[in-house]
C-alpha positions in Angstrom: -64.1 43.2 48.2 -64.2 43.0 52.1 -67.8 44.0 52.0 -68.7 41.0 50.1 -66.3 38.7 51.7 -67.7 39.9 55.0 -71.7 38.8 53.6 -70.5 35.5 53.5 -67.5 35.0 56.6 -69.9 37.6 58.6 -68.0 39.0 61.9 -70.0 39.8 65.3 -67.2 41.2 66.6 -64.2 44.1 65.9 -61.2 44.0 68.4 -59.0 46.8 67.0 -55.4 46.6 68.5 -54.2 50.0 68.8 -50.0 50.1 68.8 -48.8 46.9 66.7 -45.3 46.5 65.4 -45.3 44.8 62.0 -42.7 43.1 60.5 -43.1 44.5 56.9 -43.8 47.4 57.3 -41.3 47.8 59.8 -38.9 46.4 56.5 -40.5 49.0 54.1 -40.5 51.6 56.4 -36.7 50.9 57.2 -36.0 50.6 53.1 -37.9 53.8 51.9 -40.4 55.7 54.5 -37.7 56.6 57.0 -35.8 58.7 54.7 -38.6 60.3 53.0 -39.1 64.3 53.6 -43.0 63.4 55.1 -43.0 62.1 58.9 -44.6 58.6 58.3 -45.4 56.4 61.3 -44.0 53.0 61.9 -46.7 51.6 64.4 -49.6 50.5 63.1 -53.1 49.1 64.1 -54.2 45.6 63.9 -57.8 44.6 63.7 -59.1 41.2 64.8 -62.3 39.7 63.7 -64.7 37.0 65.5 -67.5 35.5 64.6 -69.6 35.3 68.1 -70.9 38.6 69.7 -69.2 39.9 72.7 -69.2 43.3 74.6 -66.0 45.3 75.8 -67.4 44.7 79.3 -67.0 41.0 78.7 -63.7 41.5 77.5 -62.1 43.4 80.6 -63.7 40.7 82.8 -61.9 37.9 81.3 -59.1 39.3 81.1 -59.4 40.4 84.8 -60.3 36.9 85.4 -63.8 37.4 86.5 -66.1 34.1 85.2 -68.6 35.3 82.4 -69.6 33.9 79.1 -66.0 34.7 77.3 -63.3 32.2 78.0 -60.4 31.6 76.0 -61.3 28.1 73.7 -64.4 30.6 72.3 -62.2 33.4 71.3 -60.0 30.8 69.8 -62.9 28.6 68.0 -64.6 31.9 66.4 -61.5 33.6 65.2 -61.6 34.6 62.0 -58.5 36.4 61.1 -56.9 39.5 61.3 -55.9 42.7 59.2 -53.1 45.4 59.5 -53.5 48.7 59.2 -50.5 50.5 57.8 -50.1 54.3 58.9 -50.1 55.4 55.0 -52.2 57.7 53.4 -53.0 55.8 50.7 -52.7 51.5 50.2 -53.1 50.9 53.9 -54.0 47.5 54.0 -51.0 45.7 55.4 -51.0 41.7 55.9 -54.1 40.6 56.0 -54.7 36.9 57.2 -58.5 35.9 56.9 -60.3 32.5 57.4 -60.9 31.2 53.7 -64.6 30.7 52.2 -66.4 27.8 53.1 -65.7 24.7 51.2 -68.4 24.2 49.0 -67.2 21.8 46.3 -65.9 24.4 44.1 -63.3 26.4 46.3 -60.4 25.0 47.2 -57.2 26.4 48.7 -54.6 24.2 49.0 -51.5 26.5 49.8 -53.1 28.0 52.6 -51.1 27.7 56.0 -51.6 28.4 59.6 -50.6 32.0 61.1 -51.2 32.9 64.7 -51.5 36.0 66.6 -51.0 36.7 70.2 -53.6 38.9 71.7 -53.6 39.8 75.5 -51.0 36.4 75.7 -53.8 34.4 74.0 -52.7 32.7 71.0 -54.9 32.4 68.3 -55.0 30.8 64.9 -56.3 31.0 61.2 -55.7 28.9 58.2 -55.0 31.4 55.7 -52.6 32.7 53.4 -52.2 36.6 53.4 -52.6 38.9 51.5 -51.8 43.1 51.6 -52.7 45.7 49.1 -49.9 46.9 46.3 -48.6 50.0 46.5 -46.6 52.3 44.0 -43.7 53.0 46.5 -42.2 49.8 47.9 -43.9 47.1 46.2 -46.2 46.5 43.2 -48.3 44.0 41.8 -45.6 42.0 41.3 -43.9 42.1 44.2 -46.6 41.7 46.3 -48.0 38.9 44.5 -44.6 36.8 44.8 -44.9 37.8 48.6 -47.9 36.1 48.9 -46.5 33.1 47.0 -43.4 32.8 48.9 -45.4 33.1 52.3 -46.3 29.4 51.5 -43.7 28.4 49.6 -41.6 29.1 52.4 -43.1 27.4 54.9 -43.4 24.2 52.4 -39.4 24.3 51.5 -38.5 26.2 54.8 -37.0 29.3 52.6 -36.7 32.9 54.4 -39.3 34.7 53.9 -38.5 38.6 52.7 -40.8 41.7 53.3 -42.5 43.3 50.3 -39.1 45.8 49.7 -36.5 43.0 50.3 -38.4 41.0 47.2 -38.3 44.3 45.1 -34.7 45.3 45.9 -33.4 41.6 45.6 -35.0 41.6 41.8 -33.7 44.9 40.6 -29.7 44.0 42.1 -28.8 42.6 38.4 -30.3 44.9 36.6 -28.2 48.2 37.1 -29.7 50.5 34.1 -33.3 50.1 35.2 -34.9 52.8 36.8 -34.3 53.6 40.5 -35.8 51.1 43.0 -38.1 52.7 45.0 -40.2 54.3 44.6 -41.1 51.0 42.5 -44.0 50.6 40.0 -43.6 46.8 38.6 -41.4 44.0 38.0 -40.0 42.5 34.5 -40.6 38.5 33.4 -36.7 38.6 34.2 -36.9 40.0 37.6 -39.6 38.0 38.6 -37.7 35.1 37.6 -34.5 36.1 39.4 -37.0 36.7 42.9 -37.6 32.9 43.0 -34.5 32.1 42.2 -33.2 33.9 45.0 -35.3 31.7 47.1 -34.0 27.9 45.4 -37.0 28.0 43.4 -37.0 27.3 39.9 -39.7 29.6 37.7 -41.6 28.4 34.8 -42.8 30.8 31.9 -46.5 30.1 30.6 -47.0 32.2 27.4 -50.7 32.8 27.4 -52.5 32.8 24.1 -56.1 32.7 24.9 -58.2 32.4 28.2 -58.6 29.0 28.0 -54.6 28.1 27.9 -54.5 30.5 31.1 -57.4 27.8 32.8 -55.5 24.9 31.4 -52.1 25.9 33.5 -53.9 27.6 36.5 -56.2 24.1 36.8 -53.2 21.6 36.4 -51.2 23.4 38.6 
């Protein structure tokens, strides 16, 4: 999928950022990795992408405040987004916050958000909403998929908003004869339900027949 998203958003440039503390994987970690038998790492790598071509070189001598061709407004006018890179050996993609598609008359992404990152004290900023792969351990489709809802949802009605494993723990707490919570492989209707709850959000249940009732709610909505 980042191939082809990459043919069309096309980076020049790869900064990867070597020791980064994340937030939810620093929550996952704390909820599951920490007490597993295997050493797992809790930093992880963050990789920022731009769309104009710069060297290293260029790099070191702004930020050693030699004048050049790279100032900050053109790192912060070509930024296209940024990805996490857990320290897992499998389903390492961590929050990922990418510049959307060009508009082109039949995309459109209205809950998308701005996120920022600090780089070298630079801030910098994407219009996005993110996105990080499922695993089988702390967070399934499910869970995952609510924490991408609630990331705008929260900003919208100024809710907290959890890590992957506080969403999955939160929606097993009622449900005492379900299998253990982690490691986790999916969420009920029920659970699901009782996550948005959690967050003074009220859920609404779309039976799906055919295809065409699915395009019907996803297009109103």
């Amino acid at each position: 999928y980042l191939k082809s998203y990459f043919s069309i958003v096309i980076p020049q440039t790869i900064l990867v950022e070597e020791e980064y503390i994340d937030k939810d994987h620093l929550e996952d970690y704390s909820f599951y990795y920490v007490k597993s038998f295997h050493h797992y790492d809790r930093i992880c790598k963050r990789v920022h992408f731009f769309d104009v071509s710069f060297t290293e070189d260029d790099l070191h001598a702004f930020l050693q405040g030699t004048s050049g061709s790279l100032n900050k407004e053109l790192l912060k006018s070509h930024y296209i987004g940024f990805i996490v890179i857990k320290p897992l050996p499998q389903t390492y993609i961590g929050r990922s916050c990418l510049r959307t598609y060009p508009s082109d008359g039949t995309r459109m992404f209205p809950p998308v958000r701005r996120f920022t990152s600090h780089l070298f004290g630079i801030e910098l900023s994407v219009d996005s909403i993110p996105y990080q792969e499922q695993d089988s351990v702390v967070a399934a489709c499910a869970s995952i998929a609510l924490w991408s809802c609630l990331q705008s949802t929260g900003y919208k009605f100024h809710h907290y908003i959890p890590s992957p494993a506080e969403i999955t723990k939160c929606a097993s707490e009622y449900f005492p004869f379900l299998p253990r919570h982690f490691p986790n492989h999916g969420l009920t209707f029920e659970q699901i339900a009782l996550s948005f709850r959690k967050y003074n959000l009220e859920p609404y249940l779309v039976r799906i027949s055919n295809i065409l009732v699915l395009k019907y709610a996803v297009y109103s909505y």
